[in-house]
N, CA and C atoms of all chains as a GROMACS GRO file, in nm:
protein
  561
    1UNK      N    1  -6.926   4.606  11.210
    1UNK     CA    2  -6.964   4.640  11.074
    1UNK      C    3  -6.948   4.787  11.043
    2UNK      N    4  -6.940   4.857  11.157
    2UNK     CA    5  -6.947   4.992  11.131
    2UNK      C    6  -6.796   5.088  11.208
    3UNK      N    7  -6.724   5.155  11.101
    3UNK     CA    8  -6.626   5.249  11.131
    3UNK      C    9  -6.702   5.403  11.163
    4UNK      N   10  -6.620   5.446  11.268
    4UNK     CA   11  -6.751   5.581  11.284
    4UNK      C   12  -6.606   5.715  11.298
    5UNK      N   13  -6.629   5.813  11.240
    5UNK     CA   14  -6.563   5.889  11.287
    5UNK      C   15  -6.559   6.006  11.395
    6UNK      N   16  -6.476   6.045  11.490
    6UNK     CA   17  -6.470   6.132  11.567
    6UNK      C   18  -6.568   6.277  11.574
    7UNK      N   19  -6.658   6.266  11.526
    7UNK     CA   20  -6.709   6.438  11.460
    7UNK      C   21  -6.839   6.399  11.399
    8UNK      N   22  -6.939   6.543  11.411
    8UNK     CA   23  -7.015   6.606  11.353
    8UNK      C   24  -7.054   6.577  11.234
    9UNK      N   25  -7.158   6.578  11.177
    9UNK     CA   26  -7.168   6.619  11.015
    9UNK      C   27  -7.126   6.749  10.968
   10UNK      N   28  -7.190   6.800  11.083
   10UNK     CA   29  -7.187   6.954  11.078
   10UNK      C   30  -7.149   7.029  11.206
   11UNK      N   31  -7.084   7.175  11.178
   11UNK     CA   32  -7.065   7.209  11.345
   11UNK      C   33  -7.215   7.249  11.435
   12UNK      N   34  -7.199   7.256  11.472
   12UNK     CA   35  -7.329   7.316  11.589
   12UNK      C   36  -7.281   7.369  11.721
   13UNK      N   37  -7.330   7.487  11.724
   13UNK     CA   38  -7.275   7.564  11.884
   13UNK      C   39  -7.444   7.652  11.859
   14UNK      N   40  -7.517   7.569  11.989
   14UNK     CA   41  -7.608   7.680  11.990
   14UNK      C   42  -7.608   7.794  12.100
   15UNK      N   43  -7.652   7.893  12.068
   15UNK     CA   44  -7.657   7.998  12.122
   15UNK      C   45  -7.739   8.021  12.243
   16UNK      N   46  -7.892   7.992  12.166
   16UNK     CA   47  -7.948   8.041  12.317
   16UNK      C   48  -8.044   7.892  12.343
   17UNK      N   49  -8.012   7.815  12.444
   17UNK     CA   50  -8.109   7.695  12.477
   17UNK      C   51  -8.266   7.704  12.535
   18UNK      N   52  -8.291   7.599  12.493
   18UNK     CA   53  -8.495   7.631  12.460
   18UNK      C   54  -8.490   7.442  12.470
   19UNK      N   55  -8.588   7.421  12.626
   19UNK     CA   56  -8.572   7.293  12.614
   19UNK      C   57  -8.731   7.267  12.602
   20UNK      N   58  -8.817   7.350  12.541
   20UNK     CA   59  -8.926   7.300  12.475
   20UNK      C   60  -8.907   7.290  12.304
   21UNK      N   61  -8.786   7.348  12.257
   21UNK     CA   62  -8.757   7.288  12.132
   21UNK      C   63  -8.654   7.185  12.109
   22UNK      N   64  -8.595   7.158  12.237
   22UNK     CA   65  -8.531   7.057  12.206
   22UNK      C   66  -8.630   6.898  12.228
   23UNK      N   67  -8.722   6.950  12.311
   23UNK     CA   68  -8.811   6.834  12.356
   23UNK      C   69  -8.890   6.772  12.156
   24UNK      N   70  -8.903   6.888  12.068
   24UNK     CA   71  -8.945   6.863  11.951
   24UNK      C   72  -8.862   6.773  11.885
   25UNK      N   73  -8.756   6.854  11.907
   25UNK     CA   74  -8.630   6.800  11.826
   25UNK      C   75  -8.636   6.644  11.868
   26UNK      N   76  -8.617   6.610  11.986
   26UNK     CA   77  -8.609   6.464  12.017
   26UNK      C   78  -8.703   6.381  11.987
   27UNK      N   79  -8.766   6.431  12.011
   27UNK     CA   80  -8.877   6.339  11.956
   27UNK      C   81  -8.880   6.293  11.799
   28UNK      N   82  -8.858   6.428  11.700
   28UNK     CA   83  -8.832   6.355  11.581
   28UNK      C   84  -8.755   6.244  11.543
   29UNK      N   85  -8.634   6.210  11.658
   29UNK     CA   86  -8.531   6.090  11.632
   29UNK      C   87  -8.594   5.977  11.729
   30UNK      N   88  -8.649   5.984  11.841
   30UNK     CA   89  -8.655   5.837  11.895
   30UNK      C   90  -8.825   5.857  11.962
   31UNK      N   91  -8.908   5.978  11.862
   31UNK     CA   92  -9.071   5.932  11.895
   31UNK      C   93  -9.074   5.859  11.805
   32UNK      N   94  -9.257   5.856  11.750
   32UNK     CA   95  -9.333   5.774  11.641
   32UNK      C   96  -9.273   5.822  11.527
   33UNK      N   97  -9.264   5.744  11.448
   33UNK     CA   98  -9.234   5.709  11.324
   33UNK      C   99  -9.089   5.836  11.322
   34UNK      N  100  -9.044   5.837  11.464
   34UNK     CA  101  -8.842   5.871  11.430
   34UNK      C  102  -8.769   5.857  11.326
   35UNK      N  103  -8.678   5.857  11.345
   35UNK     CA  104  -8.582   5.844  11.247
   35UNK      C  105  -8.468   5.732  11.276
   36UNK      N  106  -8.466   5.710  11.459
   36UNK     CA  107  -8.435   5.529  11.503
   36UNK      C  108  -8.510   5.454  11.426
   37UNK      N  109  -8.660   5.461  11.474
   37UNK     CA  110  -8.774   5.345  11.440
   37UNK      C  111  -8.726   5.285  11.273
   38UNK      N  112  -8.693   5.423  11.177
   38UNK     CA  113  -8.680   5.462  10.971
   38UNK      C  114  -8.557   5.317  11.002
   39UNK      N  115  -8.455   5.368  11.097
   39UNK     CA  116  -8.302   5.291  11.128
   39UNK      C  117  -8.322   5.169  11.097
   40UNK      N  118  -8.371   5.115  11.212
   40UNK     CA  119  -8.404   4.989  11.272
   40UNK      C  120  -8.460   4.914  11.142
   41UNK      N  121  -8.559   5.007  11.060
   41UNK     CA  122  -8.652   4.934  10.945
   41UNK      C  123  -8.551   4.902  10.863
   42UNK      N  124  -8.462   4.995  10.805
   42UNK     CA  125  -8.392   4.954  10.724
   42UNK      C  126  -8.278   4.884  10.714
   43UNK      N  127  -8.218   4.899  10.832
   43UNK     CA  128  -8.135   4.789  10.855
   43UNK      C  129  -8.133   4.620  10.841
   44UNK      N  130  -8.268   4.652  10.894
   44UNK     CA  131  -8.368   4.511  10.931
   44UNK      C  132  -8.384   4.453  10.799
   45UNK      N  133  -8.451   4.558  10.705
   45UNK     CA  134  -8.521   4.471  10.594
   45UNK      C  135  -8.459   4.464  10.484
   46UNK      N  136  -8.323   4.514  10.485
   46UNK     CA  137  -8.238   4.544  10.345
   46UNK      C  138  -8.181   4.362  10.320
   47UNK      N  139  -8.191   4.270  10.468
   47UNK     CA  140  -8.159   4.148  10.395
   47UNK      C  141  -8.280   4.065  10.291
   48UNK      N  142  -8.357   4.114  10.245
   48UNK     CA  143  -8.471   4.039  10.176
   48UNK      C  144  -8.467   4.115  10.034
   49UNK      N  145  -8.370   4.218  10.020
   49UNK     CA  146  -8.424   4.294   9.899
   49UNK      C  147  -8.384   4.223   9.802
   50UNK      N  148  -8.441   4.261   9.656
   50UNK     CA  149  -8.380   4.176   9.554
   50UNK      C  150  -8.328   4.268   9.529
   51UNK      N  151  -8.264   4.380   9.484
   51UNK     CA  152  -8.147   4.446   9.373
   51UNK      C  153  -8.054   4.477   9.490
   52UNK      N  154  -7.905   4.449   9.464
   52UNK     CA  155  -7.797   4.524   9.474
   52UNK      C  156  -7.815   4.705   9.549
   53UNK      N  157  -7.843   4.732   9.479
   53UNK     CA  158  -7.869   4.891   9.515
   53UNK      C  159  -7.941   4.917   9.604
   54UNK      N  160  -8.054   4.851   9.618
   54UNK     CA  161  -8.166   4.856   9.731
   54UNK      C  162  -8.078   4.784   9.856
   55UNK      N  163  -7.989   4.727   9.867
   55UNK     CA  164  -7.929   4.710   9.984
   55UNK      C  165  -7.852   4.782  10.030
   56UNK      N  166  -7.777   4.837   9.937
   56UNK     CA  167  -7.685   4.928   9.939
   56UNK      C  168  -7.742   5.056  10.058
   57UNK      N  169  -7.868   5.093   9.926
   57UNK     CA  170  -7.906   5.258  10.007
   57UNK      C  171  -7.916   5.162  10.151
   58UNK      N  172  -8.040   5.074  10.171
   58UNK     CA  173  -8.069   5.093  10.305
   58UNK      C  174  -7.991   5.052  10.400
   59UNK      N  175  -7.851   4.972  10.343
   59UNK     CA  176  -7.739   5.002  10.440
   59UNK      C  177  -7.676   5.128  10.511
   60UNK      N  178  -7.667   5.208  10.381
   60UNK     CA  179  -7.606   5.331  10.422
   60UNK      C  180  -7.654   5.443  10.448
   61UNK      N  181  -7.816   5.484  10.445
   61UNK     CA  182  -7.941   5.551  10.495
   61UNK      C  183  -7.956   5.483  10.603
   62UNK      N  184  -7.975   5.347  10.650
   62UNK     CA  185  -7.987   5.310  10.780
   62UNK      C  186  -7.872   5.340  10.884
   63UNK      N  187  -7.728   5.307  10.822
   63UNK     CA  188  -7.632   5.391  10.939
   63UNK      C  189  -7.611   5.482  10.961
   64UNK      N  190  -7.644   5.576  10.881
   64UNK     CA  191  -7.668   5.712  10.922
   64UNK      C  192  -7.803   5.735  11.009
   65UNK      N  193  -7.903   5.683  10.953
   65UNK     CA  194  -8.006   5.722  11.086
   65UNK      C  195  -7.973   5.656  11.241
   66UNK      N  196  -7.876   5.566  11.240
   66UNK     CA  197  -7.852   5.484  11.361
   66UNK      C  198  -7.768   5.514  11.455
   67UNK      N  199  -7.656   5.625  11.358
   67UNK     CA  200  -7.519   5.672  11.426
   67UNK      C  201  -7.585   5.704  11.549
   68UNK      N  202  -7.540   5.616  11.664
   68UNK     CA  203  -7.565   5.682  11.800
   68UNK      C  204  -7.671   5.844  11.855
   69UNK      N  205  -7.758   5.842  11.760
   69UNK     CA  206  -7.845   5.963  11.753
   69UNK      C  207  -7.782   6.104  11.750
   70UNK      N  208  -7.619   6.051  11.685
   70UNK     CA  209  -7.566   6.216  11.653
   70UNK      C  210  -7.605   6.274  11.517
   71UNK      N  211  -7.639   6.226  11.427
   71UNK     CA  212  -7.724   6.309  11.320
   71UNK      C  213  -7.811   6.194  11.237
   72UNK      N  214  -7.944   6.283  11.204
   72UNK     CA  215  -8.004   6.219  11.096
   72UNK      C  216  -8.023   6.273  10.994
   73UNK      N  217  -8.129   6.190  10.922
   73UNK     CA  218  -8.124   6.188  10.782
   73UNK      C  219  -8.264   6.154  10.713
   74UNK      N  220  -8.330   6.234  10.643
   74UNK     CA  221  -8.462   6.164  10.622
   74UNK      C  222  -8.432   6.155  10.438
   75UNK      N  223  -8.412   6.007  10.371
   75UNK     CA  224  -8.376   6.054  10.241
   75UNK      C  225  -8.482   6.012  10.208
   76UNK      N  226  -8.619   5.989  10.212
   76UNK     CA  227  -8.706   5.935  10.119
   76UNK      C  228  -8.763   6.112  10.087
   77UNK      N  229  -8.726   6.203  10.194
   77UNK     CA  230  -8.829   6.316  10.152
   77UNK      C  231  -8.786   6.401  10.039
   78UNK      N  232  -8.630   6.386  10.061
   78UNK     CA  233  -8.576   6.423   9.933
   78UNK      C  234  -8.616   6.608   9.923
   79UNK      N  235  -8.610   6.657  10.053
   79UNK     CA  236  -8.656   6.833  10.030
   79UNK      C  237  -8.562   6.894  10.126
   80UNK      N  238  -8.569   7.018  10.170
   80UNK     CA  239  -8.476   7.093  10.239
   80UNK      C  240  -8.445   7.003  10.394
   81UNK      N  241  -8.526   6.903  10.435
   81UNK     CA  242  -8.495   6.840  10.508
   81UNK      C  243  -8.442   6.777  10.529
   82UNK      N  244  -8.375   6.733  10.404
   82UNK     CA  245  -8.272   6.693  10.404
   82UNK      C  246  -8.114   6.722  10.490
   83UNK      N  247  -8.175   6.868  10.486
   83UNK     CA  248  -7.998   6.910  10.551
   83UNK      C  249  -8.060   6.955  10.708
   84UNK      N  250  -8.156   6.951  10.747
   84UNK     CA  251  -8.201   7.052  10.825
   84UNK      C  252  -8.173   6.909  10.949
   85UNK      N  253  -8.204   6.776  10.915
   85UNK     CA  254  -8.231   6.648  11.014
   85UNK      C  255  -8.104   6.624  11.049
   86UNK      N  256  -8.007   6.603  10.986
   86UNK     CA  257  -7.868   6.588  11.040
   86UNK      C  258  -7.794   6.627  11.166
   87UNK      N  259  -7.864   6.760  11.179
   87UNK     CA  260  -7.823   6.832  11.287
   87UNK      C  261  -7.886   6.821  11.443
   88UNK      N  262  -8.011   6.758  11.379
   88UNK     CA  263  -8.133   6.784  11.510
   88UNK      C  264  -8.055   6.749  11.623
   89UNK      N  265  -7.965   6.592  11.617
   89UNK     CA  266  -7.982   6.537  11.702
   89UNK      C  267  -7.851   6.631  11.845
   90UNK      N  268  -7.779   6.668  11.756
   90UNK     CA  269  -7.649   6.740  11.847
   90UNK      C  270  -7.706   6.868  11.910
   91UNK      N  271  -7.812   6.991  11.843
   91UNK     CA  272  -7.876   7.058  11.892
   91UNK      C  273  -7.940   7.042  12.026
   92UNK      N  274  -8.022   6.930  12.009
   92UNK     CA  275  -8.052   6.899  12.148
   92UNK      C  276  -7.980   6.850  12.186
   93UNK      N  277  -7.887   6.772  12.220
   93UNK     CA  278  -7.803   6.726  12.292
   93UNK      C  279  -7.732   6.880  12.340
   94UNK      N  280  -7.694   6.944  12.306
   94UNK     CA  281  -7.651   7.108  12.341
   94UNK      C  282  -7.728   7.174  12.433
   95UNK      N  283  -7.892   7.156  12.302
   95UNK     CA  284  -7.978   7.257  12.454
   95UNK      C  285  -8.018   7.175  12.553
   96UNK      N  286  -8.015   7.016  12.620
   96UNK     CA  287  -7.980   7.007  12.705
   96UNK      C  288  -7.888   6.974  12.785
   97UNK      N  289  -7.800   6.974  12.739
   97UNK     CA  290  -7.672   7.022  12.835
   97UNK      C  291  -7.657   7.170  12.882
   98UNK      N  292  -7.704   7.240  12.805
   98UNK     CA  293  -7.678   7.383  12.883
   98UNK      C  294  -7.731   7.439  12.989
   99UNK      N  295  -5.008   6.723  12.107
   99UNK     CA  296  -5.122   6.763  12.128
   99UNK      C  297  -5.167   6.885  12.206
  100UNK      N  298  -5.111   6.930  12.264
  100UNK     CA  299  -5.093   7.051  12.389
  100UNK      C  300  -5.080   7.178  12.318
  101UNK      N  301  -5.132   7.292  12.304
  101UNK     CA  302  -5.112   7.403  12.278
  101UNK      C  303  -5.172   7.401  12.170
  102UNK      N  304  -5.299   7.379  12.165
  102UNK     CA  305  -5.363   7.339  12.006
  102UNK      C  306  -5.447   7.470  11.978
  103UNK      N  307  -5.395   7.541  11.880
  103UNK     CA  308  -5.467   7.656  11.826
  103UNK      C  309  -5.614   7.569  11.758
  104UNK      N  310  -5.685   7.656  11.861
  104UNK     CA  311  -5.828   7.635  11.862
  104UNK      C  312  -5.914   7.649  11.701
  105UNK      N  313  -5.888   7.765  11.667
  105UNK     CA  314  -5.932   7.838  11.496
  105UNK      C  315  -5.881   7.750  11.428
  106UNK      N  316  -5.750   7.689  11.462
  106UNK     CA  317  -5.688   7.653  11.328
  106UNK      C  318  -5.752   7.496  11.301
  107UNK      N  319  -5.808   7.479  11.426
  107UNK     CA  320  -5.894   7.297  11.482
  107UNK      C  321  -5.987   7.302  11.378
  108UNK      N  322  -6.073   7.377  11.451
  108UNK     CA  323  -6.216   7.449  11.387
  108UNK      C  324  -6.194   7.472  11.267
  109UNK      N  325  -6.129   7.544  11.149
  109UNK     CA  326  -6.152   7.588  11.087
  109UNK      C  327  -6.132   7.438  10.960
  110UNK      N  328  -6.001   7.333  11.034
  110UNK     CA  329  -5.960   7.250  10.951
  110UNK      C  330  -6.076   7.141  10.956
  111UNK      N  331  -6.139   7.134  11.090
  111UNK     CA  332  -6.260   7.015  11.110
  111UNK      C  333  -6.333   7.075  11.024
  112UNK      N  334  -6.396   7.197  10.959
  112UNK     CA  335  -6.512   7.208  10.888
  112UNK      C  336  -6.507   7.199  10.739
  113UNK      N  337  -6.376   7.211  10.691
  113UNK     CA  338  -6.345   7.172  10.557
  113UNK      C  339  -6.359   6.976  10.577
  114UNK      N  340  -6.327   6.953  10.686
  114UNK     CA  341  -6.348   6.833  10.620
  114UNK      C  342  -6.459   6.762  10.676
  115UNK      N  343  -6.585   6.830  10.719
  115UNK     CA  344  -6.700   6.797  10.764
  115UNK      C  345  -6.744   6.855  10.644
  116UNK      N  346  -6.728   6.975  10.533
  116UNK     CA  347  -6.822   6.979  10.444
  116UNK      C  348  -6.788   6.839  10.330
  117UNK      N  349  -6.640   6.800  10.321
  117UNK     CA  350  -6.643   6.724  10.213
  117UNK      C  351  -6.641   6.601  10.245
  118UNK      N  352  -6.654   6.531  10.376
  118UNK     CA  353  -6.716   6.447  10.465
  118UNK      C  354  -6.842   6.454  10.366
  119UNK      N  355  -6.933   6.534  10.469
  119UNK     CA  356  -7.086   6.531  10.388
  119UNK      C  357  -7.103   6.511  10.232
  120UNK      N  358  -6.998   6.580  10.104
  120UNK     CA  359  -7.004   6.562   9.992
  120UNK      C  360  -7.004   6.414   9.950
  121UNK      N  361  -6.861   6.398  10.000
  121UNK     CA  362  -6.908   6.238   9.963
  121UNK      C  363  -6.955   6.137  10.024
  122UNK      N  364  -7.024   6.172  10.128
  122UNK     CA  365  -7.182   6.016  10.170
  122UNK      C  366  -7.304   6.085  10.072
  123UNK      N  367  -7.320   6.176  10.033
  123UNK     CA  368  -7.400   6.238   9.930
  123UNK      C  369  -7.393   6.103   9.806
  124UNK      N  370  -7.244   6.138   9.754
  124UNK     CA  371  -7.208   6.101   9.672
  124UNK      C  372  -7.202   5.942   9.644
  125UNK      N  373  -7.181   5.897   9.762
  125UNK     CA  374  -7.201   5.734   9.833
  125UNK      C  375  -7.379   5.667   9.796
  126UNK      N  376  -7.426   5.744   9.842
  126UNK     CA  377  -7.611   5.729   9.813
  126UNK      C  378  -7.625   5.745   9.643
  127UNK      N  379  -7.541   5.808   9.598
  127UNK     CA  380  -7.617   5.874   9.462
  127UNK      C  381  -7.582   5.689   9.396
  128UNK      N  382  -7.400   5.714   9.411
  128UNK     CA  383  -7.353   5.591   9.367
  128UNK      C  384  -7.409   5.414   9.381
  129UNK      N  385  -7.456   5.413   9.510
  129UNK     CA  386  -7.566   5.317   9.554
  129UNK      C  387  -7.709   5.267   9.449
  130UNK      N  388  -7.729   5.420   9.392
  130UNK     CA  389  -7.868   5.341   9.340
  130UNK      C  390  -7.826   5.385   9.166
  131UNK      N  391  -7.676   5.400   9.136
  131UNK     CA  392  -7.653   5.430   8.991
  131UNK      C  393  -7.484   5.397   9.024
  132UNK      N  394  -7.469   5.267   8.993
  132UNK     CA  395  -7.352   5.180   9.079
  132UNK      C  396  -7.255   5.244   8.909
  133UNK      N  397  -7.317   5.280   8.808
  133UNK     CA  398  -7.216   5.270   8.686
  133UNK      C  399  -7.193   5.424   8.641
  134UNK      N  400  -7.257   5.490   8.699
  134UNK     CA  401  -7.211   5.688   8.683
  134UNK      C  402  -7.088   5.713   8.683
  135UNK      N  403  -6.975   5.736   8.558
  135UNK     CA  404  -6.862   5.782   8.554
  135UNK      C  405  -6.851   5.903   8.596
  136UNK      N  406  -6.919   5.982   8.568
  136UNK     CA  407  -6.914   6.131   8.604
  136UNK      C  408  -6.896   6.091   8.799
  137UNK      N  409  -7.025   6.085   8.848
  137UNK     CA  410  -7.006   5.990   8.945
  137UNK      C  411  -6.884   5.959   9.059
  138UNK      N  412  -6.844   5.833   8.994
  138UNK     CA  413  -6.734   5.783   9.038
  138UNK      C  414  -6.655   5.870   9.021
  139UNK      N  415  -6.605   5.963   8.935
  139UNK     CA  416  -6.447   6.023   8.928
  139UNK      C  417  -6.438   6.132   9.055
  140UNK      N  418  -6.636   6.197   9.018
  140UNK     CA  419  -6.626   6.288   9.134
  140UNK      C  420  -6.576   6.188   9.277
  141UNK      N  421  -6.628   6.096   9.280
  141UNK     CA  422  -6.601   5.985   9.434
  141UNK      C  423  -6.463   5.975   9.461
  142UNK      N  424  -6.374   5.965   9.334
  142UNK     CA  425  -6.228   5.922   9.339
  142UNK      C  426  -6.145   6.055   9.388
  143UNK      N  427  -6.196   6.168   9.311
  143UNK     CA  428  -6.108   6.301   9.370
  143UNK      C  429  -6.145   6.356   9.476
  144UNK      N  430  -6.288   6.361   9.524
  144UNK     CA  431  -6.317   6.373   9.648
  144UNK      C  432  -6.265   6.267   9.788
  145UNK      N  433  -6.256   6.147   9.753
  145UNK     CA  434  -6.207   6.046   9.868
  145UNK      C  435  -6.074   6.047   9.884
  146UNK      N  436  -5.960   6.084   9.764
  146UNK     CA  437  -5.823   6.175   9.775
  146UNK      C  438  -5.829   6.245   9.869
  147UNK      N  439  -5.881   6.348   9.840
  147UNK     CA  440  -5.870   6.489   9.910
  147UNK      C  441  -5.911   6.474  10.051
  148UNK      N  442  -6.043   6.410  10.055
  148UNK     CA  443  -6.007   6.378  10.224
  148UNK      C  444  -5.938   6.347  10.290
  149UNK      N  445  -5.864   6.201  10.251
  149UNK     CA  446  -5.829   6.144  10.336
  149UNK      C  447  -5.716   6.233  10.378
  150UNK      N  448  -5.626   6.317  10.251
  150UNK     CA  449  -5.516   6.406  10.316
  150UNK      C  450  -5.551   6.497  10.433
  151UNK      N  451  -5.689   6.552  10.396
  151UNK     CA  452  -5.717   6.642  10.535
  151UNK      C  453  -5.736   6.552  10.669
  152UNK      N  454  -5.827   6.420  10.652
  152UNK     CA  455  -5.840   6.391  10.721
  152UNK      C  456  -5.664   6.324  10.824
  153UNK      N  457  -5.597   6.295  10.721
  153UNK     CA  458  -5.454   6.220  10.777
  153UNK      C  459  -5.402   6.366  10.857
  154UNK      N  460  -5.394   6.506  10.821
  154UNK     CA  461  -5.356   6.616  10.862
  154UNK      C  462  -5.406   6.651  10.992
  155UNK      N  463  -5.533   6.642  11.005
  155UNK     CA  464  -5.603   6.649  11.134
  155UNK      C  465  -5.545   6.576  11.227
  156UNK      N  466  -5.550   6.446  11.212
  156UNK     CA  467  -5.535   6.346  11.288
  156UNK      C  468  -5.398   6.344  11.339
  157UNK      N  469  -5.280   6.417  11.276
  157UNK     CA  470  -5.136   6.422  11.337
  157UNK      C  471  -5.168   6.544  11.458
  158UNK      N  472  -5.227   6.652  11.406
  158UNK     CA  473  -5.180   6.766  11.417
  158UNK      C  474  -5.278   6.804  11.581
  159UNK      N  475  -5.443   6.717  11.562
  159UNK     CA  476  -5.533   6.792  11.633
  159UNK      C  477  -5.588   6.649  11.724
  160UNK      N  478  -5.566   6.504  11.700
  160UNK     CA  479  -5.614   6.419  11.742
  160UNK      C  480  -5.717   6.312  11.635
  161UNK      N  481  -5.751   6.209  11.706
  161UNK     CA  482  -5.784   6.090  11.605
  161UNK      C  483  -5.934   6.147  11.562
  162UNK      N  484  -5.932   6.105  11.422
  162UNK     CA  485  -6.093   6.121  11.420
  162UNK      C  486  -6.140   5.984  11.411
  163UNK      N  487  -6.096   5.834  11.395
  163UNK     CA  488  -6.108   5.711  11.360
  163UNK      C  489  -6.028   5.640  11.461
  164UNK      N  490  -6.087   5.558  11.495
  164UNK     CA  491  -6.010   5.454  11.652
  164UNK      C  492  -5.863   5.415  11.559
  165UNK      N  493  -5.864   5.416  11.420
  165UNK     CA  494  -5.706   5.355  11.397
  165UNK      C  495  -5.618   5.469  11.363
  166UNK      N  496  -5.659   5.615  11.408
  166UNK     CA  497  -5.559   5.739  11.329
  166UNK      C  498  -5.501   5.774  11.496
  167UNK      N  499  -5.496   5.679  11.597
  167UNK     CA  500  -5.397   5.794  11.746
  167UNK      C  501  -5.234   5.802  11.716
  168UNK      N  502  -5.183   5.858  11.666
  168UNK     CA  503  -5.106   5.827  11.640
  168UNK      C  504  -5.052   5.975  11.791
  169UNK      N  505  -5.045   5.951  11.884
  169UNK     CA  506  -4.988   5.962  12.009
  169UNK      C  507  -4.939   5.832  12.088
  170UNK      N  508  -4.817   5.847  12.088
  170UNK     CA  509  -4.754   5.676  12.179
  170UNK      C  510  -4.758   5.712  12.315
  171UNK      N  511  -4.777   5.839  12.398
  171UNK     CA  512  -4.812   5.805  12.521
  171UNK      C  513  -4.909   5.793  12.586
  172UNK      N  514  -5.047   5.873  12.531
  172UNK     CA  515  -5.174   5.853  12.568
  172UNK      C  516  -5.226   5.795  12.460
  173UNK      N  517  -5.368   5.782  12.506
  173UNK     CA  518  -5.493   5.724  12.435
  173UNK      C  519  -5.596   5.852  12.439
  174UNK      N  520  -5.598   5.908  12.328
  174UNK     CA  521  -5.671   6.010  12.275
  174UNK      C  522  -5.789   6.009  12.235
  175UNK      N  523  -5.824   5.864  12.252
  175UNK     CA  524  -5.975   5.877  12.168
  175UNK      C  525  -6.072   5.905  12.264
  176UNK      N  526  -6.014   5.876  12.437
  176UNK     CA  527  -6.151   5.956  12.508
  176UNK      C  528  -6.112   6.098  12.565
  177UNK      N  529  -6.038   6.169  12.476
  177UNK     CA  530  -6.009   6.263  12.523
  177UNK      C  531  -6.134   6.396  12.524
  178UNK      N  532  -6.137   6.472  12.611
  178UNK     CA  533  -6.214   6.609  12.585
  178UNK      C  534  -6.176   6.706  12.488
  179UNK      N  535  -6.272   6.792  12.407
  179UNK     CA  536  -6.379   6.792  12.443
  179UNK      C  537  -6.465   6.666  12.320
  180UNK      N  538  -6.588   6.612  12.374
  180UNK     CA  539  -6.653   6.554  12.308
  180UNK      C  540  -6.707   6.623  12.174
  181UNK      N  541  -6.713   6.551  12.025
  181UNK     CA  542  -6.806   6.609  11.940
  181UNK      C  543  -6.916   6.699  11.923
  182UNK      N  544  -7.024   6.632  12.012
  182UNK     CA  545  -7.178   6.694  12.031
  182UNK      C  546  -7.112   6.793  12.125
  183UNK      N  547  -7.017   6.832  12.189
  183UNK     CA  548  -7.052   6.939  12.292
  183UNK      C  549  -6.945   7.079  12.232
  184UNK      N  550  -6.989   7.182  12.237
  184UNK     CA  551  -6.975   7.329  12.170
  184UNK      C  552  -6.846   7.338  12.154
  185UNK      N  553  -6.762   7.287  12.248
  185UNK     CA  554  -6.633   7.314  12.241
  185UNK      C  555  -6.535   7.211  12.108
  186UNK      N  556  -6.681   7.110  12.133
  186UNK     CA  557  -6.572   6.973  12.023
  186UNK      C  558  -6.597   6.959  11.841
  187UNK      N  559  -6.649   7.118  11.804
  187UNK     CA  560  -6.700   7.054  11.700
  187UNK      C  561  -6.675   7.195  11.661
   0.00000   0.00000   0.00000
């Protein structure tokens, strides 16, 4: 169901690694109330919706939170976090690899 | 594929990682306002314009999509370096 492309949302090269902030970082995607757990919901429940559109978003808000934990997405908050979640997940993946 | 100016990788992946991002923006907006002309036209000239960068990349620097290898002697899609890691993105 899903075409994925080669790449990033965004680039990311971090500089200096900190694996007590990456331990934060992870957790926002696969602790309590993550951004997997947001995935999983919406994926799940978009077959019961009644409008068109409401399936839509939580098709395409759910594959983005699902992409293999390379970026998320929080759209219900609708604030600067928007751009800031996308990235989390490759950051840590960086600071721990380094 | 060999001798791949690095800057010129980089510099072409991020034009089309910003307008990547523009239009799944634009994908969501369209989702919950399926009849926005303004909208859609932006969707139509933006999904143009990618795909040329994206078809450009894909000759010049490697696949970004399991159907763009267009290398007949290897298989490029597990090639190094990976996305998530500093060098692949």
């Amino acid at each position: 169901m899903w075409m994925y492309d080669r790449k990033l949302q965004y680039p990311v090269k971090i500089k200096n690694p900190n694996a007590n902030y990456a331990k934060i970082i992870i957790s926002q995607l696969g602790g309590p109330d993550g951004e997997l757990a947001a995935s999983m919901r919406y994926l799940n429940q978009r077959y019961s919706m009644p409008y068109k559109e409401v399936v839509g978003i939580l098709t395409d808000v759910g594959i983005e939170d699902k992409n293999c934990a390379y970026y998320l997405r929080k759209y219900d908050s609708m604030t600067t976090e928007i751009l800031l979640c996308p990235i989390l997940c490759e950051i840590s993946a960086q600071i721990f690899a380094s | 594929m060999n001798n791949v100016n690095i800057s010129e990788r980089d510099a072409l992946l991020k034009k089309i990682q910003a307008m990547d991002f523009a239009l799944y923006e634009t994908v969501l907006y369209l989702d919950g306002h399926p009849d926005n002309k303004k909208a859609l036209e932006y969707y139509r000239e933006h999904r143009d314009a990618l795909k040329e960068l994206k078809d450009e990349y894909s000759r010049k620097f490697g696949p970004l999509t399991i159907y763009d290898n267009y290398d007949n002697d290897t298989w490029r899609w597990v090639d190094k370096p990976w996305p998530w890691e500093k060098e692949g993105n």
